[in-house]
N, C-alpha and C positions, 0 to 999 in steps of 0.2 A: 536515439536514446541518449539522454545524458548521465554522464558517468561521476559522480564526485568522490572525494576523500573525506571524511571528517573524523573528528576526533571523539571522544567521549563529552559527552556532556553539549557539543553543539548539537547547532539546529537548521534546520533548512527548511523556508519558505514557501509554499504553494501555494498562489495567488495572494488575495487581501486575508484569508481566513484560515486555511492552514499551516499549521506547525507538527515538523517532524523534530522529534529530537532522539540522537544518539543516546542512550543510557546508558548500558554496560555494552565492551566489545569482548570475548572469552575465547580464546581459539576462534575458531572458523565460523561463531555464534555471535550476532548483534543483536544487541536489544532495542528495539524502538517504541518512543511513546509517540503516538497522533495526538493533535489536537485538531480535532474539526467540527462544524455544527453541526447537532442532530441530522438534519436533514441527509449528509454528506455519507454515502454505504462506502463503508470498508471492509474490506474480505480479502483471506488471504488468496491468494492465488489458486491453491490446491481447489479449495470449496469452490472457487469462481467457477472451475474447469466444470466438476461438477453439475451447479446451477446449470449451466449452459446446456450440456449434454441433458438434463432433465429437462429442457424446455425454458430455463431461465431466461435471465436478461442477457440475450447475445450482443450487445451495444458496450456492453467493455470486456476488455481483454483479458485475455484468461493469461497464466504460467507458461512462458515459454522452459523447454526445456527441463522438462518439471524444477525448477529453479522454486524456492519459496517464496513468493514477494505480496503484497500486499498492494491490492487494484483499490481505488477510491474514483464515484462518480457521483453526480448528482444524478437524482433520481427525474424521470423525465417530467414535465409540467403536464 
């Protein structure tokens, strides 16, 4: 896992096409916006675990630690 720092208002890269950007940080609370193309599912971690246990898409990773985090994949071809 990579780990980074960022500030308010940066951004960080994933691949050619997405963009995360920091918005607001408030106590122990970050806000992030995605930028990605339709195609690309984003879910939070929680709902991921979910999906999975109901028979979902087990091909990405769910919330470790119930942690809140946000899984992005492309959907298979």
């Amino acid at each position: 896992m990579l780990v980074l720092s960022r500030k308010e208002g940066e951004k960080l890269l994933i691949g050619d096409d997405i963009v995360l950007t920091i918005n607001r940080i408030s106590g122990n609370r970050v806000a992030i916006g995605i930028e990605a193309p339709r195609q690309v599912r984003v879910v939070r971690g929680e709902l991921e675990r979910h999906e999975v246990s109901a028979g979902g898409d087990s091909s990405v990773a769910a919330a470790v630690n119930d942690t809140n985090i946000a899984v992005a994949s492309k959907p298979h071809a």
